[in-house]
N, C-alpha and C positions, 0 to 999 in steps of 0.2 A: 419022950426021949429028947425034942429038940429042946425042951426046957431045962432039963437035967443037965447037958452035955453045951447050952449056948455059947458061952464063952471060946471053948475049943470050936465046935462047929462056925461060930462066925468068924473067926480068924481063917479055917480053913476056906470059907468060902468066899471070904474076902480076896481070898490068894486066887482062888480059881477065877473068880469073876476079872479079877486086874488083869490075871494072865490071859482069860479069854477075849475081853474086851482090846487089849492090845495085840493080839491075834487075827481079831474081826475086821479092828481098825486103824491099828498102828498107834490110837490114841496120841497121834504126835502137840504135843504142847511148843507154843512159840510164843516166848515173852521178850516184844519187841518195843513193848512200853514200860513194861518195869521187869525187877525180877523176880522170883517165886521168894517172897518174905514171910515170917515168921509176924506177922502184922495183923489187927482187926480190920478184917474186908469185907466188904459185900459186893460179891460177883454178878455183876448182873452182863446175859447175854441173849439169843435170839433164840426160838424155840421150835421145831419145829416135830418133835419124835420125845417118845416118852424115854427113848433113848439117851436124850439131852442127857440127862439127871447122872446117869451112868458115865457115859462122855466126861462131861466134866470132871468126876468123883478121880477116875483111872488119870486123866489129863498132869493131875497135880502131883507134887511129887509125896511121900511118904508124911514129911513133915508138919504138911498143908493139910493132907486129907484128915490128918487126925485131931485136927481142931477145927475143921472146916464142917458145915451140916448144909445140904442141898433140899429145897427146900420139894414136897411130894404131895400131890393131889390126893388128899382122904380118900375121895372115891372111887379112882381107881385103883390104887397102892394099899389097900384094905379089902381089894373085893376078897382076896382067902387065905386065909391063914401063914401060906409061904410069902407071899407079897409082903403081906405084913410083919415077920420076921426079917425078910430080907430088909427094906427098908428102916426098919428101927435097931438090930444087930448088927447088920453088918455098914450101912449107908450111915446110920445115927439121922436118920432124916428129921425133918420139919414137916409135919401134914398141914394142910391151909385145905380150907374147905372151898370152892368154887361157886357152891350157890349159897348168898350173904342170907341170914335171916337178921331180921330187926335188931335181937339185942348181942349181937355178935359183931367183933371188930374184926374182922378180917386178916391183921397184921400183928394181933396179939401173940400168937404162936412164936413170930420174929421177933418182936420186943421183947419177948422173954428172953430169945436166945442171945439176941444181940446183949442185954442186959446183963447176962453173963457171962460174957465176954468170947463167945464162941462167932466164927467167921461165917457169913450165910451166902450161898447161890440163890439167885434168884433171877427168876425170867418173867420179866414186866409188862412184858405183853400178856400174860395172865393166863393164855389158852393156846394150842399147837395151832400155828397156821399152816398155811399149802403155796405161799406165796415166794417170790426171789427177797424178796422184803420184808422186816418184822413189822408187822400191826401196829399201832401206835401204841405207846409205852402208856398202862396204867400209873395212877396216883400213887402207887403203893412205894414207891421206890422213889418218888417226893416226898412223902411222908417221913422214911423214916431217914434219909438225907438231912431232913429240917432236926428229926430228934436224937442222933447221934451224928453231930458235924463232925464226931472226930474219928470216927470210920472212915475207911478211904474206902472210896468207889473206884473199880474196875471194870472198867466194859470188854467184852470179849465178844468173838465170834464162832458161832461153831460152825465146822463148812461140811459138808456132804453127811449127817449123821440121819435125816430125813432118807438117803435112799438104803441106808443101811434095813432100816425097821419103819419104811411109810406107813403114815396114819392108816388104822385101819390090819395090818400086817402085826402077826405074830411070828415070824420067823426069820430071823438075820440075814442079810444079805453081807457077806464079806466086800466092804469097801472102805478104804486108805481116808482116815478121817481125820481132821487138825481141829486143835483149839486155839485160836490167837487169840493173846493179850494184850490191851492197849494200855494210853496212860491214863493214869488215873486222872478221875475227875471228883468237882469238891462242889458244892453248892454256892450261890454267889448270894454277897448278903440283900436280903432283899428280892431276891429274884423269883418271876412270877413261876408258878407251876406251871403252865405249859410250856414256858421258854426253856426251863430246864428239862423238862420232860424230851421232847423235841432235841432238845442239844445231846441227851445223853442215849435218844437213838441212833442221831448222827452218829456218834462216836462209837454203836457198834457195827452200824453200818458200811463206818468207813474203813474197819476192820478185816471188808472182805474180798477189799482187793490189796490187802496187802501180802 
């Protein structure tokens, strides 16, 4: 049935999901560094709730979401069958695997996408923390800075989406939740990997007190 009828059913529950998610959390977006463009971007922001993914999707407006793809852990956004429709139907997600084996690149998934010209979220810290602070920013988000420089980088913060649904928590808590946007940042030429790593946490860091 859900395969027969996808197309209808993901549009319908795209609608449900926006409307409930902006219900739960207000999903308020504040773009105080740029504006919401029609642009190739790569969203990178702090992580803290599998909620993230969602957050951000609702945050953007119509225009965005529909050329924008948020980037979902294989292992858990696969463990059954509904997860995996909803992520790939109605989200158009990106799966990244979290344990590397040998002949696998890790960031292939996003090279593709970015490759074809579609806009990606990503959260660089690589794994959900429990901290007031994101974990230091994996390589992944240098990598492909260095291989598409003409992507713009945006740093963002999401602020209370962690008490909504805390690690570990299956069931929503309704709480007033924002996405802030900052400005863009660009890679400098030359510039070492951890100095930009480091600068482009700052920058979503400093996100959260604005």
């Amino acid at each position: 049935m859900i395969n027969t009828f996808s197309p209808w059913l993901a549009k319908l529950m795209s609608l449900f999901l926006l409307g409930l998610i902006r219900l739960l959390t207000g999903a308020q977006a504040r773009w105080q560094g740029c504006p919401p463009k029609a642009e190739q971007r790569i969203y990178f922001a702090n992580h803290q709730s599998h909620a993230d993914l969602m957050l951000m999707w609702a945050a953007l407006p119509a225009e965005l979401r529909s050329i924008t793809r948020p980037i979902a852990a294989r292992d858990y956004w696969t463990k059954t069958a509904f997860k995996k429709w909803i992520t790939t139907a109605v989200f158009n997600a990106i799966y990244v695997d979290r344990i590397k084996t040998s002949d696998q690149d890790p960031l292939e998934p996003l090279i593709r996408a970015l490759t074809q010209g579609d806009s990606v979220i990503l959260f660089p810290e690589g794994t959900r923390g429990n901290q007031e602070e994101p974990q230091s920013f994996k390589s992944g988000l240098y990598n492909l800075a260095l291989k598409f420089p003409d992507v713009v980088l945006v740093p963002a913060w999401i602020n209370n989406v962690q008490r909504v649904m805390p690690k570990g928590e299956v069931v929503p808590v309704p709480i007033l939740c924002s996405v802030t946007f900052g400005v863009p940042l660009s890679l400098g030429h030359d510039e070492e990997r951890g100095r930009f790593l480091a600068r482009a946490r700052q920058a979503v860091l400093d996100l959260r007190e604005s």
